[in-house]
C-alpha positions as CSV (number, residue, x, y, z in Angstrom):
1,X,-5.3,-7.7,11.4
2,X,-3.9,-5.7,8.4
3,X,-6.4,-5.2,5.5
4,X,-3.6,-6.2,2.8
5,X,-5.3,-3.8,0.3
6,X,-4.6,-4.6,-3.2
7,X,-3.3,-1.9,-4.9
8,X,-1.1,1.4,-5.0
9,X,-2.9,4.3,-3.6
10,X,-1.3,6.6,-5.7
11,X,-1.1,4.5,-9.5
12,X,-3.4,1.4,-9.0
13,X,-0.5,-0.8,-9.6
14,X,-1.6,-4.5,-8.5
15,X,0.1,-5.2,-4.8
16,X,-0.9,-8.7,-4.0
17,X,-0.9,-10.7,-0.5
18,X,2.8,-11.7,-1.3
19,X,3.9,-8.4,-2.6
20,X,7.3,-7.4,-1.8
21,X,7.0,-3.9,-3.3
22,X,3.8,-2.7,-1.1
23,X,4.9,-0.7,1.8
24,X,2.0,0.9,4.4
25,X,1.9,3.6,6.8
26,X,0.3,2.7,10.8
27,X,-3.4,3.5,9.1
28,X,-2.6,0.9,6.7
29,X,-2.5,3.5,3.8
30,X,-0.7,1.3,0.8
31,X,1.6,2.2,-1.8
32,X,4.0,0.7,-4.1
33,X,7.6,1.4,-3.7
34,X,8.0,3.3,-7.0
35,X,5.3,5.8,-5.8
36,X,6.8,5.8,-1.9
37,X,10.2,6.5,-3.5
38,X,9.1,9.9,-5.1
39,X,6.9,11.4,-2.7
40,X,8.3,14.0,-0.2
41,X,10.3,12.0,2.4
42,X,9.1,9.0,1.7
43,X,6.2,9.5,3.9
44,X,2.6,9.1,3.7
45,X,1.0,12.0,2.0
46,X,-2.0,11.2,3.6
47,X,-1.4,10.9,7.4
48,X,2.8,11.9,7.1
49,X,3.8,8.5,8.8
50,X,6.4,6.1,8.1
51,X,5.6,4.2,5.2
52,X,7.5,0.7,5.8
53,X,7.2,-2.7,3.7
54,X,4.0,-4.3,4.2
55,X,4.7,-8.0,5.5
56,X,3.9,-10.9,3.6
57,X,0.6,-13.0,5.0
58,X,1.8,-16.9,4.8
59,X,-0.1,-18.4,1.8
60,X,-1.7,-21.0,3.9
61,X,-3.6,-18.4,6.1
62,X,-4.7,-16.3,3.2
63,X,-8.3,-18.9,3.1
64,X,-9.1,-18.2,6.5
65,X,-7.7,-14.5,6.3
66,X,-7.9,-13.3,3.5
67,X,-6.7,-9.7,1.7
68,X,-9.6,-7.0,1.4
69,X,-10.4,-6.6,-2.4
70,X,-11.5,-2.6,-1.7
71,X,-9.3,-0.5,-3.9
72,X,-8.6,3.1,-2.5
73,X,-7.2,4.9,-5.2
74,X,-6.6,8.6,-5.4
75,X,-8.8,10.3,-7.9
76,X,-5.7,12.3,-9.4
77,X,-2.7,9.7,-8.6
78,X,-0.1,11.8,-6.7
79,X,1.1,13.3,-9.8
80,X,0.6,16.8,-7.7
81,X,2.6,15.6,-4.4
82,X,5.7,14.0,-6.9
């Protein structure tokens, strides 16, 4: 099940359950789309995968499955990959 983590790796911007601007690579690395759109290809500058828009977790399954509250955050932002 994906993690839905909360935030932008790269600027800390908020990216809740129902996000439409979160997009993930396969390991589940998250970013928003302003940060995805300026990195190199597009692609995860931590693994170099895809990085696609995270799907939306219906609201009703969000009690019994519910989004991971861990924030993983680069200590710099990407300001050096942009």
């Amino acid at each position: 099940m994906l993690q839905l983590r909360p935030s932008c790796e790269c600027c800390d911007r908020d990216l809740p359950p129902e996000s439409r601007d979160a997009v993930i690579c396969s390991f589940e690395c998250t970013f928003c789309v302003a940060c995805r759109d300026r990195l190199p290809g597009q692609l995860c500058p931590n693994c170099g995968g895809e990085l696609v828009r995270r799907p939306i977790r219906p609201a009703g399954k969000l009690t019994a499955n519910p989004p991971t509250t861990l924030r993983t955050v680069k200590p710099d932002g990407c300001a050096a990959l942009f």
